[in-house]
N, C-alpha and C positions, 0 to 999 in steps of 0.2 A: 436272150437267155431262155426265152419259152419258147414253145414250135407248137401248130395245130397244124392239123389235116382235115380235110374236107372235102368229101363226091359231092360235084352237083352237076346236076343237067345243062347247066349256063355252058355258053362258050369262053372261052380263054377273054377275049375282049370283052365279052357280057361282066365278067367278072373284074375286070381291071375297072371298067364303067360304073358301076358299082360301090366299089372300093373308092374310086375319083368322087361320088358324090356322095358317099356318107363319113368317110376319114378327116377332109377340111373341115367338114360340118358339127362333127358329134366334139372332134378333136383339137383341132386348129391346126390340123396338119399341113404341111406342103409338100407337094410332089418332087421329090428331088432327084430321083435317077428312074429309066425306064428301058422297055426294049418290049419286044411285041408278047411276052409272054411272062415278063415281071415288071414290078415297081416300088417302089421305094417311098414310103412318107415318113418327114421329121417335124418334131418339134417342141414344142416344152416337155409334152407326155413321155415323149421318146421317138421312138424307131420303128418300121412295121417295116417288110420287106414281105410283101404277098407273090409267090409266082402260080402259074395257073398253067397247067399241060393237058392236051384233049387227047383220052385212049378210049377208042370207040365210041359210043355216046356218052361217055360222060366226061366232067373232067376232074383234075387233082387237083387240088385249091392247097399248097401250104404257107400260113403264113408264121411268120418270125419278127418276135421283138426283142427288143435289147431290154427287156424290163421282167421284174418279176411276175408268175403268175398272179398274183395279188393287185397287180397296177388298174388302174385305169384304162392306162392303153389296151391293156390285156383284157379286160371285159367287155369292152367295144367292140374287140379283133372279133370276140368269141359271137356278139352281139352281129355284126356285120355278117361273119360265115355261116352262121344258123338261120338268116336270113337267106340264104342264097336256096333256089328250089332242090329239091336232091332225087325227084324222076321227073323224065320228062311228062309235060305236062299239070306239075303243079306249079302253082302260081309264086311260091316263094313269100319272103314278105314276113313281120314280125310273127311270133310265137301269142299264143294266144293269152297270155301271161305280160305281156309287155305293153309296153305304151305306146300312143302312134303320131 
C-alpha cells in the first residue's frame, strides 16, 4: 500500500545484497520470490517487494509494501534505503541520527 523511491550509486545486486542482509535482520523477513533485479520478503510485519534498475551511473531503488505508511515494516524500508550511498563515491551507511 506504500511505494518509495530512491537514486543510489549501488548496483542493482549491491542493492538486493543489502536488502538480504538487513530485512531478515531488522525484521524477520524471509526471501520469498526473486529474479536478478527484484525480490520479495515476507512475514509477520508484512511484505516488501524491492526492485532495483541501473540508468547510467545510478540506480532506481523502488520499494513496495503491503502495509500502511505508519508500519514498522515501512520505517525500516525507509531505514534500509536512506542507507543506500546516493553519489558515487560515498560510503553510505546509517544517518547521523541513528543508531548502529
Amino acid at each position: 500500500m506504500a511505494g518509495y523511491r530512491r537514486k543510489t550509486a549501488s548496483s542493482p545486486s549491491e542493492v538486493l545484497e543489502q536488502a538480504e542482509a538487513f530485512l531478515p535482520d531488522m525484521l524477520g523477513l524471509t526471501r520469498s520470490n526473486d529474479s536478478s533485479h527484484s525480490a520479495t520478503w515476507t512475514g509477520t510485519e508484512g511484505s516488501v517487494t524491492i526492485s532495483a534498475h541501473r540508468h547510467g551511473p545510478y540506480t532506481d531503488v523502488v520499494a513496495n509494501t503491503d502495509r500502511l505508511r505508519t508500519s514498522r515494516l515501512d520505517y525500516e524500508v525507509q531505514r534500509l534505503l536512506n542507507q543506500l550511498p546516493y553519489e558515487p563515491g560515498d560510503a553510505g551507511g546509517p544517518g547521523s541520527g541513528e543508531r548502529t
